[in-house]
C-alpha positions as CSV (number, residue, x, y, z in Angstrom):
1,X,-29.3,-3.1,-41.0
2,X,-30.6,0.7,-41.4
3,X,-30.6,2.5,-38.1
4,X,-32.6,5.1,-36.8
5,X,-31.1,8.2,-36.4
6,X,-30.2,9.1,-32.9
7,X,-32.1,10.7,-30.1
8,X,-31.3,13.9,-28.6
9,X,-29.9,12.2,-25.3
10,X,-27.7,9.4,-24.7
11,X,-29.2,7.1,-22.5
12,X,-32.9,6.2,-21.5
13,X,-34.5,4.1,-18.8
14,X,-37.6,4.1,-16.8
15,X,-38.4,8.0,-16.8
16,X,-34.6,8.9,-16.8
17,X,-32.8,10.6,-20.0
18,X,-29.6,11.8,-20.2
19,X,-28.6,14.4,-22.5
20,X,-25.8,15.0,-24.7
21,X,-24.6,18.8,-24.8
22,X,-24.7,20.5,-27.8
23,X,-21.3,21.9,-28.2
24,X,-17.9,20.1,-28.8
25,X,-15.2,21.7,-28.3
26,X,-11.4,21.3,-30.0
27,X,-8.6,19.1,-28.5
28,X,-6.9,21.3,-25.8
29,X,-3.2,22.2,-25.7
30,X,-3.3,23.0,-22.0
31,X,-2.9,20.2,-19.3
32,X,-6.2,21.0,-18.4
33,X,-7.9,19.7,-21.3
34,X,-9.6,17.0,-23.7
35,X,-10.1,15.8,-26.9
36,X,-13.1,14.9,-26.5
37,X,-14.4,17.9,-24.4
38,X,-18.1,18.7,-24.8
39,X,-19.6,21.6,-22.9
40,X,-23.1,24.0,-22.1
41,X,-20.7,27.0,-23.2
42,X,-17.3,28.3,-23.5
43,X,-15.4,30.7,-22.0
44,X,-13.2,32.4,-25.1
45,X,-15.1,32.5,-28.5
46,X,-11.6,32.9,-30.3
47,X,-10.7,29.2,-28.6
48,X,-13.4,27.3,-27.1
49,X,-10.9,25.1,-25.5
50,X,-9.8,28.1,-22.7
51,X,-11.1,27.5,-19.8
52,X,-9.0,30.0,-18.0
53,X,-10.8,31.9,-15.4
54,X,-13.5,29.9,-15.7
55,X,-14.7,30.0,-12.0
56,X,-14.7,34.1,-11.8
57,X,-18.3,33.9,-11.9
58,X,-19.0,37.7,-11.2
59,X,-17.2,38.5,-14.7
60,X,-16.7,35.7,-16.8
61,X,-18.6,35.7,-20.5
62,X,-20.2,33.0,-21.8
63,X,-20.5,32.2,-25.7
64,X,-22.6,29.3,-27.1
65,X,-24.7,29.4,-24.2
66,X,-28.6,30.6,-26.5
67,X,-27.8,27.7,-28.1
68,X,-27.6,25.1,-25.5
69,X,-30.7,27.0,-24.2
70,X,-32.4,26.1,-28.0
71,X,-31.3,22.6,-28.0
72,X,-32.9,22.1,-24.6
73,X,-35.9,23.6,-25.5
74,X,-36.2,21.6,-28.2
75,X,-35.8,18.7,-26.1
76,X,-38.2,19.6,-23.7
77,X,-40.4,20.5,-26.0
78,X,-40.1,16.9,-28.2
79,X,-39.5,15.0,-24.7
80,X,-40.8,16.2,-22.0
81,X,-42.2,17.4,-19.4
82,X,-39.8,16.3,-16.5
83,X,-40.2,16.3,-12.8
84,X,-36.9,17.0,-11.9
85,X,-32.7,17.4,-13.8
86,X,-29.8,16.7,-12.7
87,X,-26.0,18.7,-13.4
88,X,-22.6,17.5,-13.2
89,X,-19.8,20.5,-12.9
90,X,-20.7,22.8,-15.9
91,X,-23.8,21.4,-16.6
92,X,-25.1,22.5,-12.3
93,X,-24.2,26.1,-13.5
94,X,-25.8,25.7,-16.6
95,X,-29.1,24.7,-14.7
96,X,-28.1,27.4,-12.2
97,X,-28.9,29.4,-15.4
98,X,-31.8,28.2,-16.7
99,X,-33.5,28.5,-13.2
100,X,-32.6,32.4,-12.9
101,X,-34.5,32.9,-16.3
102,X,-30.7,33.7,-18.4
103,X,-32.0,33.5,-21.7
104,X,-33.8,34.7,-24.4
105,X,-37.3,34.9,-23.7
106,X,-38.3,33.5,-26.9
107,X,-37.4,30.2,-25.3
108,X,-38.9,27.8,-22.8
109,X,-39.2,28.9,-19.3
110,X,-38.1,25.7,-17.1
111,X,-39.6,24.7,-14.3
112,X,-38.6,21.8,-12.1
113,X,-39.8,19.8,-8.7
114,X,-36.6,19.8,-7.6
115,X,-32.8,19.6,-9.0
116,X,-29.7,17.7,-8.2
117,X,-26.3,19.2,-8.5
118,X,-22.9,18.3,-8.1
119,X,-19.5,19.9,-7.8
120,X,-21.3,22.6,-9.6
121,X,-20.3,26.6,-9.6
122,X,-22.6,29.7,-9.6
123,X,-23.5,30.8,-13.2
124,X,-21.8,33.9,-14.4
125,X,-23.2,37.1,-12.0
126,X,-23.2,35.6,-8.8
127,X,-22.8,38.1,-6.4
128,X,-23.6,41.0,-8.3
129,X,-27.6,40.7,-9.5
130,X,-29.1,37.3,-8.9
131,X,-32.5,38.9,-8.3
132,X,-34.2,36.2,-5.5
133,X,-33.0,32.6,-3.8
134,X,-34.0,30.1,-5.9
135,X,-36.9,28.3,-4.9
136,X,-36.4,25.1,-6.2
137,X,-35.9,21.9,-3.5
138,X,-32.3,21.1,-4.4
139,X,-29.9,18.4,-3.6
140,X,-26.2,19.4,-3.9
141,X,-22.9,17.0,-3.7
142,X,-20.1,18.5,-2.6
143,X,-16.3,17.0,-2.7
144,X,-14.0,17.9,0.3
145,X,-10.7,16.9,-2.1
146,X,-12.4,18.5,-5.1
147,X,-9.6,20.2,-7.3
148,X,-11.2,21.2,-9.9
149,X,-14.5,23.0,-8.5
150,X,-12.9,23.8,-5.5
151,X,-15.7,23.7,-2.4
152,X,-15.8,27.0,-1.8
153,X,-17.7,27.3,-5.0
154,X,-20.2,24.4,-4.6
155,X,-20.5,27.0,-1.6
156,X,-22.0,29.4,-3.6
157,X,-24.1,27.6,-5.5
158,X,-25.6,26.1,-2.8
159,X,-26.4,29.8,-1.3
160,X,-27.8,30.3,-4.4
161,X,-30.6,28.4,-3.5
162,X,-33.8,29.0,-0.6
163,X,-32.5,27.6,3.2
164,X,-35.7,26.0,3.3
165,X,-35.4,23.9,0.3
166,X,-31.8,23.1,0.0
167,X,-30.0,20.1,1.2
168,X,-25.9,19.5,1.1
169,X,-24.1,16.1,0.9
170,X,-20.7,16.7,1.4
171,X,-18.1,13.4,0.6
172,X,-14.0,12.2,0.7
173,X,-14.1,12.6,-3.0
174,X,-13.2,15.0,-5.4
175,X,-14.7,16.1,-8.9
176,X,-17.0,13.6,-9.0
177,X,-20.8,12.5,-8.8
178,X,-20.3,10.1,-6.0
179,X,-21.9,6.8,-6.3
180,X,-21.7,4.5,-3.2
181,X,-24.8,2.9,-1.9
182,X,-25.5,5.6,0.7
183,X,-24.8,8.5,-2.2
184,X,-27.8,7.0,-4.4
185,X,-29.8,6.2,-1.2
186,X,-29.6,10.1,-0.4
187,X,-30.2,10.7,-4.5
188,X,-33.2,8.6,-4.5
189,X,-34.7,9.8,-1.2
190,X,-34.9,13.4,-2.3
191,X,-36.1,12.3,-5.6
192,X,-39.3,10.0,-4.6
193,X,-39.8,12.9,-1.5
194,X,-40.5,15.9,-4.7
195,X,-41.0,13.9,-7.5
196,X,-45.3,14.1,-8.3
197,X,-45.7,11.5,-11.1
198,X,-49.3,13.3,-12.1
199,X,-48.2,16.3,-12.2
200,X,-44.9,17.6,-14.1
201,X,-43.0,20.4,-13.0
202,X,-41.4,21.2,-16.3
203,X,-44.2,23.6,-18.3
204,X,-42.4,22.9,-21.8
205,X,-43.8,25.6,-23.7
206,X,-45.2,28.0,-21.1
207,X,-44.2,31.7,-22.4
208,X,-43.3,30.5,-25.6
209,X,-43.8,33.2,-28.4
């Protein structure tokens, strides 16, 4: 039979969406890589599949990334407003991003009740401009065997963010959003503790032009 077309995100249950990024990128050649690679940006507009130097945050470019910041205005916009997000790797920076205002003003400006992030990295400028701790309550994973997002930067993110309102969950494993009993216990904690089901912390066209 016909089918509807599909929705922005992937997944949807209770008041949880996942989201599907909006850029794909081409089958690697390096070791490193994936065919079926998606990302929030790239790091080499001339091969979207480099991700060489991608953790030299204080001078690193990023390409692609206006419109990851349209298509998530758009689904803010269509879906929302949300209490709180969550961001895997790439996808903490890119929320690293969208807290410190790194956009186009035309766009939404986000606000959340708190995040979740893990084995993230500081978005592009750390160290060299971020203008104020981010307020935010934030819940970060962090992976002791981690090779890929070494710890040290999950360090820096995490500093990123106001002492008052951050919280660090460090685990055995490596690049990975861990998911043993205790892991989601902590998850689900932090989430009913700054989640506020009348009011939404996500303004989904506040500044708009």
């Amino acid at each position: 039979p016909p089918t509807s077309p599909p929705r922005p995100f992937d997944h949807s249950y209770d008041d949880t969406s996942a989201f599907r990024t909006p850029i794909s990128t081409p089958a690697a050649t390096s070791r490193r890589g994936r065919a079926n690679a998606q990302a929030w940006f790239v790091y080499n507009e001339d091969n979207p599949s480099d991700t060489t130097g991608f953790l030299r945050a204080s001078t690193v470019e990023y390409y692609k990334w206006e419109e990851s910041v349209r298509h998530l205005h758009n689904i803010c916009t269509e879906q929302g407003p949300f209490d709180g997000i969550m961001g895997f790797s790439q996808g903490a920076a890119a929320i690293h991003l969208l807290l410190q205002g790194h956009f186009d003003r035309a766009f939404t400006k986000f606000r959340f009740r708190f995040v979740v992030l893990a084995a993230g990295f500081a978005g592009s400028g750390y160290g060299k401009g971020w203008p104020n701790k981010i307020d935010v309550p934030s819940l970060h994973f962090s992976g002791d065997a981690d090779t890929t997002v070494p710890p040290r930067h999950h360090s820096q993110l995490f500093s990123c963010f106001s002492e008052k309102n951050r919280v660090l969950s460090r685990h055995a494993g490596g690049h990975i959003l861990p998911q043993k009993s205790a892991d989601v216990a902590t998850i689900r904690a932090f989430v009913e503790k700054h989640s506020n089901t009348s009011e939404h912390a996500l303004e989904s066209c506040r500044d708009t032009l």
